[in-house]
FIROMAR-385452 format. One record per residue: residue in one letter; x, y, z of N, C-alpha, C in turn. Coordinates in nm, 4 decimals, decimal comma. Layout:
% residues N
<r resn="a" n_x="X" n_y="Y" n_z="Z" ca_x="X" ca_y="Y" ca_z="Z" c_x="X" c_y="Y" c_z="Z"/>
...
% end
This chain:
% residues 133
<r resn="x" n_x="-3,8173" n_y="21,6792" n_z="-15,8307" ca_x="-3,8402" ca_y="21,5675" ca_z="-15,9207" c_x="-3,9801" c_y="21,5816" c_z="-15,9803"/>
<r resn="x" n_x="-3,9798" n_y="21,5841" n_z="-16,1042" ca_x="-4,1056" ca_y="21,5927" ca_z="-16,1879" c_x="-4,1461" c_y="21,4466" c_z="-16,2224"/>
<r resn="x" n_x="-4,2886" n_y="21,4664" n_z="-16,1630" ca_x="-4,3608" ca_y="21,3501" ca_z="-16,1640" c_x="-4,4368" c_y="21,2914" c_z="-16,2798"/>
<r resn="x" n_x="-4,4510" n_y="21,1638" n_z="-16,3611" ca_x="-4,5485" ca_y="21,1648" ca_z="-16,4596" c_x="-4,6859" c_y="21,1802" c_z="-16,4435"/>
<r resn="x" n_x="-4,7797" n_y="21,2113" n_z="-16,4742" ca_x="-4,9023" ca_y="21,1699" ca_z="-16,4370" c_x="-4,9842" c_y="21,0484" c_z="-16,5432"/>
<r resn="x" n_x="-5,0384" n_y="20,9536" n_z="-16,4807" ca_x="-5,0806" ca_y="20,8575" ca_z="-16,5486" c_x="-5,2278" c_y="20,8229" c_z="-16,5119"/>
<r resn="x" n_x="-5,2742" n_y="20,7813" n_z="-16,6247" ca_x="-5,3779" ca_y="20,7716" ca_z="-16,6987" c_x="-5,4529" c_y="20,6659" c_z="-16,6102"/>
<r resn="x" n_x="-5,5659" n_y="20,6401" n_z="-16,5744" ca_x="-5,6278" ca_y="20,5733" ca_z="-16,4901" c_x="-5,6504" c_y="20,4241" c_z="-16,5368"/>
<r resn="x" n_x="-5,5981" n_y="20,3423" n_z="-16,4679" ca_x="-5,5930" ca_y="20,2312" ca_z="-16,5589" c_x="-5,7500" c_y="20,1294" c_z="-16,5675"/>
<r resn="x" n_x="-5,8244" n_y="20,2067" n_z="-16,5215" ca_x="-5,9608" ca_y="20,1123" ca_z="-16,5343" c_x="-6,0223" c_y="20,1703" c_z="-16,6567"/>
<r resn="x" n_x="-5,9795" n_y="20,3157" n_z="-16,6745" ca_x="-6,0504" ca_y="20,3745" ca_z="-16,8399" c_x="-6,0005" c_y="20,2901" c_z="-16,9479"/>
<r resn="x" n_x="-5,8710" n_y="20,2149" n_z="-16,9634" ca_x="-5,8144" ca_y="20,1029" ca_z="-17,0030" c_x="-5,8737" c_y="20,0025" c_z="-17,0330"/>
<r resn="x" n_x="-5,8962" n_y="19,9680" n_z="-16,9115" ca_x="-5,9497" ca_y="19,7835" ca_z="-16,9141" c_x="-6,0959" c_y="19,8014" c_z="-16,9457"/>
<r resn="x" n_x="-6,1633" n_y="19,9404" n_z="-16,9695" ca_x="-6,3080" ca_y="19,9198" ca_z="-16,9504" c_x="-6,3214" c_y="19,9358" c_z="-17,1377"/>
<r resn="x" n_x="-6,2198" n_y="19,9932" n_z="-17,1873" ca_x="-6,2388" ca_y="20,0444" ca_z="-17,3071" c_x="-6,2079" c_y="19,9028" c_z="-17,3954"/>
<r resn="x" n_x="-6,1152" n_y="19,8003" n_z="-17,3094" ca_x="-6,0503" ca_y="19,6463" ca_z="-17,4095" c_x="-6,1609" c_y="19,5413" c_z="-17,3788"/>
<r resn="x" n_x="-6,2536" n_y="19,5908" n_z="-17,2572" ca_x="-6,3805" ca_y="19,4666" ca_z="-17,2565" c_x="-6,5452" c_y="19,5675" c_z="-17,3846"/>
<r resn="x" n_x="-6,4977" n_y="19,6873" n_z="-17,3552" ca_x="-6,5993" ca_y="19,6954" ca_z="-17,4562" c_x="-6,5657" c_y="19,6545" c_z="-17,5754"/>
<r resn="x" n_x="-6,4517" n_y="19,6373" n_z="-17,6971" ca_x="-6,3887" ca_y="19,6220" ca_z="-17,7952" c_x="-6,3991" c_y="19,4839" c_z="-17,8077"/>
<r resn="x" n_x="-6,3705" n_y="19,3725" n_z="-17,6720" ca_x="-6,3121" ca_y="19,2212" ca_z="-17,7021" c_x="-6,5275" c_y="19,2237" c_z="-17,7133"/>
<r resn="x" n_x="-6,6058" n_y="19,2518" n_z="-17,6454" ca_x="-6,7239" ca_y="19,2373" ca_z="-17,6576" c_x="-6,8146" c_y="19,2658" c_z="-17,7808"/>
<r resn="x" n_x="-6,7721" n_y="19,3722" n_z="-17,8368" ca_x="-6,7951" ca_y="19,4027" ca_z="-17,9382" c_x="-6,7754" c_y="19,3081" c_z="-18,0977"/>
<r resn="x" n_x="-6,6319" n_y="19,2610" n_z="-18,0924" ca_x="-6,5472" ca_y="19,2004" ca_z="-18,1442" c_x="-6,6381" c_y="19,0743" c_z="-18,1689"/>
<r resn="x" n_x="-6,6523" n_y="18,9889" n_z="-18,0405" ca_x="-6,7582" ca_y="18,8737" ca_z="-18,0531" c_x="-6,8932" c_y="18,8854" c_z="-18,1082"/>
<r resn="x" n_x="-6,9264" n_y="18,9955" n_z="-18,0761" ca_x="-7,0749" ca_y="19,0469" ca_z="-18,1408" c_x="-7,1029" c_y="18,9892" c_z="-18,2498"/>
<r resn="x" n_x="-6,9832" n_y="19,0626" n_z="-18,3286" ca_x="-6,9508" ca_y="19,1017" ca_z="-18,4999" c_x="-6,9530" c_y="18,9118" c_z="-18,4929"/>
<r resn="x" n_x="-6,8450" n_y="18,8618" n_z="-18,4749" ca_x="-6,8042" ca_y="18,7271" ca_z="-18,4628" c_x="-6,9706" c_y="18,6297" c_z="-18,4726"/>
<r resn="x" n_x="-7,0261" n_y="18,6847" n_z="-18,3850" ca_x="-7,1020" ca_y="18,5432" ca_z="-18,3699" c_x="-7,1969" c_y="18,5933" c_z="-18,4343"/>
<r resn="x" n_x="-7,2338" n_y="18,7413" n_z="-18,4957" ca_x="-7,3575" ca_y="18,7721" ca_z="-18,6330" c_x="-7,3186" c_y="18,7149" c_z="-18,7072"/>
<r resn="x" n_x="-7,1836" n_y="18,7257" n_z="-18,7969" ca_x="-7,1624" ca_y="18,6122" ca_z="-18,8839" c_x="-7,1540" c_y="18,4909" c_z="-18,9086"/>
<r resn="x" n_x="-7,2005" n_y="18,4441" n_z="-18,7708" ca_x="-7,1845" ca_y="18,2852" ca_z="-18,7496" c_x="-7,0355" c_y="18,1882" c_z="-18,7980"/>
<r resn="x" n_x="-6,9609" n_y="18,2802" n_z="-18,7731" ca_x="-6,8046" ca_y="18,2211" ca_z="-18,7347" c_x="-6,7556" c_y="18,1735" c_z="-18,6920"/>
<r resn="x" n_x="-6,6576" n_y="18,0623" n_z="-18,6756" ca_x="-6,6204" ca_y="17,9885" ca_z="-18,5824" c_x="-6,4206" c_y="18,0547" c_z="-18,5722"/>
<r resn="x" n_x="-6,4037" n_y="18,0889" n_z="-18,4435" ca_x="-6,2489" ca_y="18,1526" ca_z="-18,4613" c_x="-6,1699" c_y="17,9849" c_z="-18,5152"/>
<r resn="x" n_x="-6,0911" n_y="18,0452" n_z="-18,6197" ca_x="-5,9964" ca_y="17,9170" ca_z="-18,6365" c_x="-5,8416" c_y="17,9458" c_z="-18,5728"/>
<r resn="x" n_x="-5,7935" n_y="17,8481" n_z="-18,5214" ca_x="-5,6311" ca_y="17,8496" ca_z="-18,4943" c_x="-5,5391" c_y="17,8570" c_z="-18,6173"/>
<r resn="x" n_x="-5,4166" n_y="17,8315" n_z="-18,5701" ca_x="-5,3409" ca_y="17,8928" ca_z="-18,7061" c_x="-5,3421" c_y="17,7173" c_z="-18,7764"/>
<r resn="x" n_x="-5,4044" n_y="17,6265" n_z="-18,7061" ca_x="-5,3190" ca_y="17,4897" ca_z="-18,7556" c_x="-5,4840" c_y="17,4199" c_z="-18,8097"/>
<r resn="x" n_x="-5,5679" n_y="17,5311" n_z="-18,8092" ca_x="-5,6916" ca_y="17,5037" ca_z="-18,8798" c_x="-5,7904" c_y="17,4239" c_z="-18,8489"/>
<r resn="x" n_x="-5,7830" n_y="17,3759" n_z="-18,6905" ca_x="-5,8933" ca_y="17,3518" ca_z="-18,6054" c_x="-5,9439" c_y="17,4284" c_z="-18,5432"/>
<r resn="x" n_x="-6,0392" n_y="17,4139" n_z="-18,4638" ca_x="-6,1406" ca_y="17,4963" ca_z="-18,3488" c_x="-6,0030" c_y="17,5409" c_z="-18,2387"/>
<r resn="x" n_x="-5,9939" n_y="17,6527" n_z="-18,1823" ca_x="-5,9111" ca_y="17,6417" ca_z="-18,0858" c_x="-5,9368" c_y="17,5812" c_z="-17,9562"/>
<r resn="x" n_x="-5,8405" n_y="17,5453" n_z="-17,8980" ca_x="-5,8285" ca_y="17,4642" ca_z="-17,7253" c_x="-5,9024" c_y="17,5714" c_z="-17,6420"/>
<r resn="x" n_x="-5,9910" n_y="17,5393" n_z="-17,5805" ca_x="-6,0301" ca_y="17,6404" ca_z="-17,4728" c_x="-5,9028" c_y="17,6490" c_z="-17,3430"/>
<r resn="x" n_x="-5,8848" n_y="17,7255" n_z="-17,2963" ca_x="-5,7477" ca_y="17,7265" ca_z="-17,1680" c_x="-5,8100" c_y="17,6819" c_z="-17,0353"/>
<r resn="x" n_x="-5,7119" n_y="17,6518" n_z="-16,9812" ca_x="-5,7412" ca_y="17,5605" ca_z="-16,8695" c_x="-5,7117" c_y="17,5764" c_z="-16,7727"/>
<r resn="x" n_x="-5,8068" n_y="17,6576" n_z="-16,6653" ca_x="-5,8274" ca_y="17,7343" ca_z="-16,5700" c_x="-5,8557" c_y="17,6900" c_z="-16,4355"/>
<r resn="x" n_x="-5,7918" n_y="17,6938" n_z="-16,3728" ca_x="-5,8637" ca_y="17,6206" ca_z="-16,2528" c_x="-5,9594" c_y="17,6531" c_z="-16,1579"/>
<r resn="x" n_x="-6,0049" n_y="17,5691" n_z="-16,0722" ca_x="-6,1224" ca_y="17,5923" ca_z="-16,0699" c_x="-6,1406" c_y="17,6565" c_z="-15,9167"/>
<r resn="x" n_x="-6,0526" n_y="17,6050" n_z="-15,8609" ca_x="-6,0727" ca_y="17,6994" ca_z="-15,7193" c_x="-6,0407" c_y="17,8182" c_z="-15,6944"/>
<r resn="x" n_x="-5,9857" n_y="17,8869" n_z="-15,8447" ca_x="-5,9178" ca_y="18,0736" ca_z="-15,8289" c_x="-6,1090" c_y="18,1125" c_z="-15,8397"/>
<r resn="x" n_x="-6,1004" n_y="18,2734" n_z="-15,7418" ca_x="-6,2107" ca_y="18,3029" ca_z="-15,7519" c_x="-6,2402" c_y="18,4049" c_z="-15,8787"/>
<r resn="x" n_x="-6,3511" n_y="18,3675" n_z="-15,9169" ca_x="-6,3608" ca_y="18,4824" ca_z="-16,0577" c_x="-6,4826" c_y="18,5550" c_z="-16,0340"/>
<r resn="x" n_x="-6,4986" n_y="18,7001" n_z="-16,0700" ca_x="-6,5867" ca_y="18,7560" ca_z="-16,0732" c_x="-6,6676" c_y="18,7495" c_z="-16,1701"/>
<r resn="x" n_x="-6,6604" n_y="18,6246" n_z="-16,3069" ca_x="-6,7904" ca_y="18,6095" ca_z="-16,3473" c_x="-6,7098" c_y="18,6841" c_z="-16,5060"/>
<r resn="x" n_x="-6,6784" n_y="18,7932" n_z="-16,5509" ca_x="-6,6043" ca_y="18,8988" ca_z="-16,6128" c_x="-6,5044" c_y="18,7917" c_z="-16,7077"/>
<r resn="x" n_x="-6,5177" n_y="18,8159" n_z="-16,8102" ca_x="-6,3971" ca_y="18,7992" ca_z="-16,8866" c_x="-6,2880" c_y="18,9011" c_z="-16,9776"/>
<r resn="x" n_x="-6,1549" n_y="18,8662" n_z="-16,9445" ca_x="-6,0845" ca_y="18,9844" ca_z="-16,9786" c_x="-6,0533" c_y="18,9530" c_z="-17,1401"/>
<r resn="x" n_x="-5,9367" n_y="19,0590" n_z="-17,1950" ca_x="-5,9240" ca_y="19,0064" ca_z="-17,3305" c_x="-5,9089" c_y="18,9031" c_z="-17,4357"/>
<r resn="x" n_x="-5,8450" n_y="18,8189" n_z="-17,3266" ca_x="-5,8344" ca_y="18,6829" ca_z="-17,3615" c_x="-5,9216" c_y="18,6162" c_z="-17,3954"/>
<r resn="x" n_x="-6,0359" n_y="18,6118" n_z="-17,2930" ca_x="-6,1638" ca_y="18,5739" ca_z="-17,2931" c_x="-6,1526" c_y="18,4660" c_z="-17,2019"/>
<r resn="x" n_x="-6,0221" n_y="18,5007" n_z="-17,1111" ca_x="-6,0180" ca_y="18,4270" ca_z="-16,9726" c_x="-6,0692" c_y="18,4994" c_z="-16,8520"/>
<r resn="x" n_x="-6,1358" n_y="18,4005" n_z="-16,7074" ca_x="-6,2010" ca_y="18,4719" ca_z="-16,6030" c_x="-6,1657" c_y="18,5988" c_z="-16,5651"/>
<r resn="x" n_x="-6,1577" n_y="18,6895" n_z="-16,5340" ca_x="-6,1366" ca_y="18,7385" ca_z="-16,4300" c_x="-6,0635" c_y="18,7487" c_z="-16,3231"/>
<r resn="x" n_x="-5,9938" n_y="18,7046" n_z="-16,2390" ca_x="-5,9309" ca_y="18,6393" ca_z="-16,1092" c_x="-5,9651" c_y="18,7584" c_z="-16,0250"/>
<r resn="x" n_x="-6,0616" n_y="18,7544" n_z="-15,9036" ca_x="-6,0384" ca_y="18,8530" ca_z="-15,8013" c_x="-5,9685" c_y="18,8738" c_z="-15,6984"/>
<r resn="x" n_x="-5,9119" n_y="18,9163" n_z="-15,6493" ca_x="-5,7741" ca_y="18,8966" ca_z="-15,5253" c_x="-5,8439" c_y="18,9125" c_z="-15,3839"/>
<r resn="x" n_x="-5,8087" n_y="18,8857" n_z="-15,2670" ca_x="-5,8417" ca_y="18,8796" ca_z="-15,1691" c_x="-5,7767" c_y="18,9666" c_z="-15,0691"/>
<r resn="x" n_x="-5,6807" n_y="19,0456" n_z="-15,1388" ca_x="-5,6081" ca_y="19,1025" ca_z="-15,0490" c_x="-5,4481" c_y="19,0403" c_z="-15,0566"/>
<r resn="x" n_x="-5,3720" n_y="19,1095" n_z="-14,9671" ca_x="-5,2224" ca_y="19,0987" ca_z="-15,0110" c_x="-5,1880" c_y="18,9334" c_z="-14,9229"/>
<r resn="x" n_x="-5,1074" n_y="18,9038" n_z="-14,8619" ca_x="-5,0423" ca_y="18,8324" ca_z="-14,7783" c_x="-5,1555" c_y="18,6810" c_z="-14,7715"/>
<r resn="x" n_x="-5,1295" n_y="18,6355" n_z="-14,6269" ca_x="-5,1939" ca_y="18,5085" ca_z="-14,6121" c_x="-5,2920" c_y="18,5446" c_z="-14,5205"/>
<r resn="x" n_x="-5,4234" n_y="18,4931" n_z="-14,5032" ca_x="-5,5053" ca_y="18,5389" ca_z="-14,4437" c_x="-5,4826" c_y="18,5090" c_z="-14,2979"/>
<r resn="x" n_x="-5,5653" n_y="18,6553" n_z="-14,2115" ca_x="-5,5004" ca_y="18,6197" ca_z="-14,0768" c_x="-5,5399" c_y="18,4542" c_z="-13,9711"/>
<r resn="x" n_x="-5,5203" n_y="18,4493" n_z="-13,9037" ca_x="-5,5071" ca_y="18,3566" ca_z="-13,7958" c_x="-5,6759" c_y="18,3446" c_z="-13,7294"/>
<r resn="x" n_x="-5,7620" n_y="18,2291" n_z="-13,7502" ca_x="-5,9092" ca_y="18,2067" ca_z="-13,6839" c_x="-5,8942" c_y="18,1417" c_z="-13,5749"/>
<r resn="x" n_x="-5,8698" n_y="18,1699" n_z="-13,4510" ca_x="-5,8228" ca_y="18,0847" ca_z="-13,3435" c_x="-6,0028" c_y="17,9699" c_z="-13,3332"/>
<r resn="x" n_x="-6,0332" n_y="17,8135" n_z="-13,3176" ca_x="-6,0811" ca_y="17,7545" ca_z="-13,3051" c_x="-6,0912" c_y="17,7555" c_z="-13,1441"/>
<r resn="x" n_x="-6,1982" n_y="17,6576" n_z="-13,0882" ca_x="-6,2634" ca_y="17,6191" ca_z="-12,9601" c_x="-6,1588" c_y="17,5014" c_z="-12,8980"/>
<r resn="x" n_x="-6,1285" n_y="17,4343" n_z="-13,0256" ca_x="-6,0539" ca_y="17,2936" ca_z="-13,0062" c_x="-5,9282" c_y="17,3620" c_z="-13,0038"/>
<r resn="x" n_x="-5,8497" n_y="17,4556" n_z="-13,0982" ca_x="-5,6779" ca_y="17,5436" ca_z="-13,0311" c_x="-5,7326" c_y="17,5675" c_z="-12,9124"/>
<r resn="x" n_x="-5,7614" n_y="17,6799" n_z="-12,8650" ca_x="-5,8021" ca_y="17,7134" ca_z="-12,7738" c_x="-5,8174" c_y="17,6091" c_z="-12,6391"/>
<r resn="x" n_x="-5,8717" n_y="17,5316" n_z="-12,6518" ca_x="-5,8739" ca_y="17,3983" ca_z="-12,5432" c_x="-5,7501" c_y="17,3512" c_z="-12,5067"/>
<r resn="x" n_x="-5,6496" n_y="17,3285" n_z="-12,6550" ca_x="-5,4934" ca_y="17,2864" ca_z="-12,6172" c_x="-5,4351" c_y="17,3344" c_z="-12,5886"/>
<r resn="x" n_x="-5,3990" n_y="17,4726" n_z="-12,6180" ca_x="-5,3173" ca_y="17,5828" ca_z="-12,5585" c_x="-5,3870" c_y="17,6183" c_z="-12,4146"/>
<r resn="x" n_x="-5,4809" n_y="17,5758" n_z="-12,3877" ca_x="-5,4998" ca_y="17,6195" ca_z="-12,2001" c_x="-5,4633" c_y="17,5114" c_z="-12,1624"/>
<r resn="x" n_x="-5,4930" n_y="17,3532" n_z="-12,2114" ca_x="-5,4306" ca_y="17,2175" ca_z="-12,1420" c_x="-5,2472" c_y="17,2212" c_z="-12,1494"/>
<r resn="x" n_x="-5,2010" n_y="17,2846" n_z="-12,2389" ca_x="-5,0686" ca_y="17,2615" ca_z="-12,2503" c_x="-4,9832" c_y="17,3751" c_z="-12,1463"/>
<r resn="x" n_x="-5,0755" n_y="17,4979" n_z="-12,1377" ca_x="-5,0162" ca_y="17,6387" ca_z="-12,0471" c_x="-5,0660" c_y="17,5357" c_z="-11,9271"/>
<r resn="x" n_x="-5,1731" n_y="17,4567" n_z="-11,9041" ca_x="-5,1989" ca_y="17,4074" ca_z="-11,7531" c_x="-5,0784" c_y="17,2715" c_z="-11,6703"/>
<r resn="x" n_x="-5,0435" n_y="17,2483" n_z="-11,8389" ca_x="-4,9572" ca_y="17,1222" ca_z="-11,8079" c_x="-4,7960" c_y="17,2135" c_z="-11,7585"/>
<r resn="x" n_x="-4,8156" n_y="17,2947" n_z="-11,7860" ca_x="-4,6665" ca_y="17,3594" ca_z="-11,7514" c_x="-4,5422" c_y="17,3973" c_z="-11,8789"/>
<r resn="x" n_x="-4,6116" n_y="17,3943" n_z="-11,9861" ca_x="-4,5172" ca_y="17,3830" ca_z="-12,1435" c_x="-4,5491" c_y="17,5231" c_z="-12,1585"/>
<r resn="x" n_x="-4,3839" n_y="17,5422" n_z="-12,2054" ca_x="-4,3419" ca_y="17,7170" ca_z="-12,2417" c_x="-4,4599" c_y="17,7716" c_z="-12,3818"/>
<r resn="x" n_x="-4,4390" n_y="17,9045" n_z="-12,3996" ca_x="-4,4985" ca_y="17,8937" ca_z="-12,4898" c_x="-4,4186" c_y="17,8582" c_z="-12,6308"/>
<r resn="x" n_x="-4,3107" n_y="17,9054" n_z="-12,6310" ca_x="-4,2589" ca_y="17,8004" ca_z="-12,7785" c_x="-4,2980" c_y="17,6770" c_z="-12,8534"/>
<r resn="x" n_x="-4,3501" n_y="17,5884" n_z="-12,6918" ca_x="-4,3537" ca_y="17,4551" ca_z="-12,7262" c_x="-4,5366" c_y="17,4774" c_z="-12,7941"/>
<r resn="x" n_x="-4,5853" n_y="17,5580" n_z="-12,7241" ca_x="-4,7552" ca_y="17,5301" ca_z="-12,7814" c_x="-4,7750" c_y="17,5985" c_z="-12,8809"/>
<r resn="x" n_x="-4,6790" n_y="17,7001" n_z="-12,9230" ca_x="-4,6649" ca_y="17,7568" ca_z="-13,0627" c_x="-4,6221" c_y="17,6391" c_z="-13,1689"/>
<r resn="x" n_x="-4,5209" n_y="17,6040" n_z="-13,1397" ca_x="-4,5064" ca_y="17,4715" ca_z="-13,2196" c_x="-4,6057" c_y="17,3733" c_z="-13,2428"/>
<r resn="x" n_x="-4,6366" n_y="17,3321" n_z="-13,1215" ca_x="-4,7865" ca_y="17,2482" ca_z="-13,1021" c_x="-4,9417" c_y="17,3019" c_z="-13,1668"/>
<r resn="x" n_x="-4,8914" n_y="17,3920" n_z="-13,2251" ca_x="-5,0218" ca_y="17,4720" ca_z="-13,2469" c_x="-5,0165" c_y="17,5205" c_z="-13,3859"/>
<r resn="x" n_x="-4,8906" n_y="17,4872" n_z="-13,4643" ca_x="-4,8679" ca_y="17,5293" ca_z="-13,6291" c_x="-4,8794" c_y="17,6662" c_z="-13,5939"/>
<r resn="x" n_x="-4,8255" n_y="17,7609" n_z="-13,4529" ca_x="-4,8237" ca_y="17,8864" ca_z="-13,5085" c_x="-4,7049" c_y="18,0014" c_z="-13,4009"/>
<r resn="x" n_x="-4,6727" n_y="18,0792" n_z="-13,5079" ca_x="-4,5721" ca_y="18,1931" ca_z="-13,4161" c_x="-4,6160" c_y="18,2306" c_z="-13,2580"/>
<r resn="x" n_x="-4,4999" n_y="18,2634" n_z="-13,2039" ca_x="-4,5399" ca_y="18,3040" ca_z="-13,0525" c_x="-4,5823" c_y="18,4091" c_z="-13,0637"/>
<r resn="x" n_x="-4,5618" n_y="18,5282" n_z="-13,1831" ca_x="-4,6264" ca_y="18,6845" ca_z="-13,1418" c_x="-4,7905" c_y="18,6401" c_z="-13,2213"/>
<r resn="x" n_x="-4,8122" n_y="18,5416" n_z="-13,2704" ca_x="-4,9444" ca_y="18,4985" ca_z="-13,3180" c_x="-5,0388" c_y="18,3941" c_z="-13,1905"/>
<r resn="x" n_x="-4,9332" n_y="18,3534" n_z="-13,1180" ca_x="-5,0021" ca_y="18,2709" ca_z="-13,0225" c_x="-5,0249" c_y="18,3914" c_z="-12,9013"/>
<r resn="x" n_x="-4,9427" n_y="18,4659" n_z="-12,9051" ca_x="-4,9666" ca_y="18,5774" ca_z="-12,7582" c_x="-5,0996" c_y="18,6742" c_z="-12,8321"/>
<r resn="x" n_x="-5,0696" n_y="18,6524" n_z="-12,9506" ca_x="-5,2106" ca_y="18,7837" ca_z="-12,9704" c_x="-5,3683" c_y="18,7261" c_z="-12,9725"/>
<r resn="x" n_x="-5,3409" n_y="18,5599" n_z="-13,0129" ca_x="-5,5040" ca_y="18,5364" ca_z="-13,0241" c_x="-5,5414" c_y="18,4337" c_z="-12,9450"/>
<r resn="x" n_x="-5,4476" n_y="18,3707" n_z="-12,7992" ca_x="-5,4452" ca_y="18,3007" ca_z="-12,6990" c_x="-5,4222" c_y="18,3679" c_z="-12,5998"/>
<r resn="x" n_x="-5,4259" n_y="18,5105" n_z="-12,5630" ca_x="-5,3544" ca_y="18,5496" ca_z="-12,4263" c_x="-5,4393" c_y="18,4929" c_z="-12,2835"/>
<r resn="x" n_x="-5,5643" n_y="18,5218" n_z="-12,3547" ca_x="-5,6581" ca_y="18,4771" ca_z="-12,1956" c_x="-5,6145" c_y="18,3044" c_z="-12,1668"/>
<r resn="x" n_x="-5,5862" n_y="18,2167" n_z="-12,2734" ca_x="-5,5485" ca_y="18,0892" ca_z="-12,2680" c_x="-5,3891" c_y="18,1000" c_z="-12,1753"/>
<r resn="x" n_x="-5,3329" n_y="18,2048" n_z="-12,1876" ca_x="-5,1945" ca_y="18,2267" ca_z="-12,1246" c_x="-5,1167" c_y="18,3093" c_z="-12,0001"/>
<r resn="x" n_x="-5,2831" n_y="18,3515" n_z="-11,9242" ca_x="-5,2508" ca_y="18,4241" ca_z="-11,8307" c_x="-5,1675" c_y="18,3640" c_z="-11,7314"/>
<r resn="x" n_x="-5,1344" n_y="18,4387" n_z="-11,6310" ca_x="-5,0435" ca_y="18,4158" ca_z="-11,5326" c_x="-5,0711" c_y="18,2034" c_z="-11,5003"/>
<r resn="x" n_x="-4,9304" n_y="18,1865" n_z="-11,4752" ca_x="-4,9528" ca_y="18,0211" ca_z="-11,4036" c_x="-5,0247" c_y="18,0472" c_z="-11,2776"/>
<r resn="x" n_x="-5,0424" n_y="18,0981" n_z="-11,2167" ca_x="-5,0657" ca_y="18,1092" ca_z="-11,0921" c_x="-5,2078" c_y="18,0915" c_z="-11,1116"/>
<r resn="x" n_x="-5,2859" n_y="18,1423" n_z="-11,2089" ca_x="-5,4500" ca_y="18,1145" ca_z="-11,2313" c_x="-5,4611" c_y="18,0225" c_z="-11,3162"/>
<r resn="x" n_x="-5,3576" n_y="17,9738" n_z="-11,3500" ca_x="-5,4038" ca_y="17,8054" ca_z="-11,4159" c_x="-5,3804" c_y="17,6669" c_z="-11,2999"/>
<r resn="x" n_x="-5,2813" n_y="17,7621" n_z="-11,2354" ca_x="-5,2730" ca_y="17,6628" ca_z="-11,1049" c_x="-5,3916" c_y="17,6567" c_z="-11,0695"/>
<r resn="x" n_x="-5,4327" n_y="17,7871" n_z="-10,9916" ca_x="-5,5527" ca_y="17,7609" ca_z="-10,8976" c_x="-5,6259" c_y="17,7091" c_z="-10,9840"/>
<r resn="x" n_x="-5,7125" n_y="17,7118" n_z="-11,1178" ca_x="-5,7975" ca_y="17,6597" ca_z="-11,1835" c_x="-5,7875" c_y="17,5215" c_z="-11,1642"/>
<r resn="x" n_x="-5,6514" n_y="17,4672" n_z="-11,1807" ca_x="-5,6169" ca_y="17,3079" ca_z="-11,1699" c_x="-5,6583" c_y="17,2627" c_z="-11,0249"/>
<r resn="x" n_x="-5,5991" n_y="17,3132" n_z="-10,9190" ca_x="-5,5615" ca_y="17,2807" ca_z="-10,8020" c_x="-5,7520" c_y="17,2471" c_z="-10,7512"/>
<r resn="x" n_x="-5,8285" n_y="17,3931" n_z="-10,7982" ca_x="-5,9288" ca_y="17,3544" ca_z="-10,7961" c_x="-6,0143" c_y="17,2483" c_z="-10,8272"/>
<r resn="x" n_x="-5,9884" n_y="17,1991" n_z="-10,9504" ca_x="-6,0851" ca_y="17,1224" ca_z="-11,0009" c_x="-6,0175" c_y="16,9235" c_z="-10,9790"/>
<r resn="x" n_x="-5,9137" n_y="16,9887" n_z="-10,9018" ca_x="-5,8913" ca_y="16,8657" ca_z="-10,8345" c_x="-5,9424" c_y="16,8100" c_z="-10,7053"/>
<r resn="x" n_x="-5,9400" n_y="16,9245" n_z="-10,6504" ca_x="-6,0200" ca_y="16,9732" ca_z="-10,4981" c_x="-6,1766" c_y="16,9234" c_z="-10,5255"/>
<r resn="x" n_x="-6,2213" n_y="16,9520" n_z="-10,6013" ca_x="-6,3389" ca_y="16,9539" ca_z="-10,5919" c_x="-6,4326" c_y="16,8099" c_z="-10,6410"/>
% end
């Protein structure tokens, strides 16, 4: 199978911000105002405000948008999860139930709670202890 080879697409985008830049140059030496087709000032677009932008405007002469990466960002286990998932493994609740209790999957609760989930037998004694004492 013969492959295409293609053209690098940032030589692209670098060649349509020098042109849209250029373009305005010319634009605002002449002291121009762009008109719409219905012969007012045009609408600026309406962007919101919590996408992150690198500052950059593309051809449009809209932000930028920078991406963060693919999917949903991973899992920050807190002090306060962490506290419930050892009170709920101490109370005797499976882990299904503290996954549920916890807004999160069991292969997400076994990977960033395990020390919260070790054996019952050392949550016993931990308990048994601090009753004892």
């Amino acid at each position: 199978m013969g492959g295409r080879s293609r053209a690098p697409l940032g030589k692209w985008l670098h060649a349509g911000r020098v042109a849209v830049s250029a373009f305005r140059d010319a634009l605002g030496a002449a002291g121009e105002q762009p008109i719409s087709e219905a012969g007012s000032p045009p609408i600026p677009p309406r962007v919101p405000d919590k996408l992150p932008s690198s500052g950059e405007l593309d051809l449009f002469g809209l932000p930028v948008i920078t991406r963060r990466g693919r999917g949903r960002p991973p899992h920050q286990p807190t002090a306060e999860l962490r506290a419930k998932a050892a009170a709920m493994h101490q109370a005797g609740a499976a882990q299904p139930e503290i996954a549920a209790a916890l807004g999160l999957t069991i292969p997400t609760l076994v990977r960033h709670y395990w020390r919260e989930l070790e054996s019952r037998s050392e949550s016993w004694r931990n308990l048994k202890g601090a009753n004892n004492a």
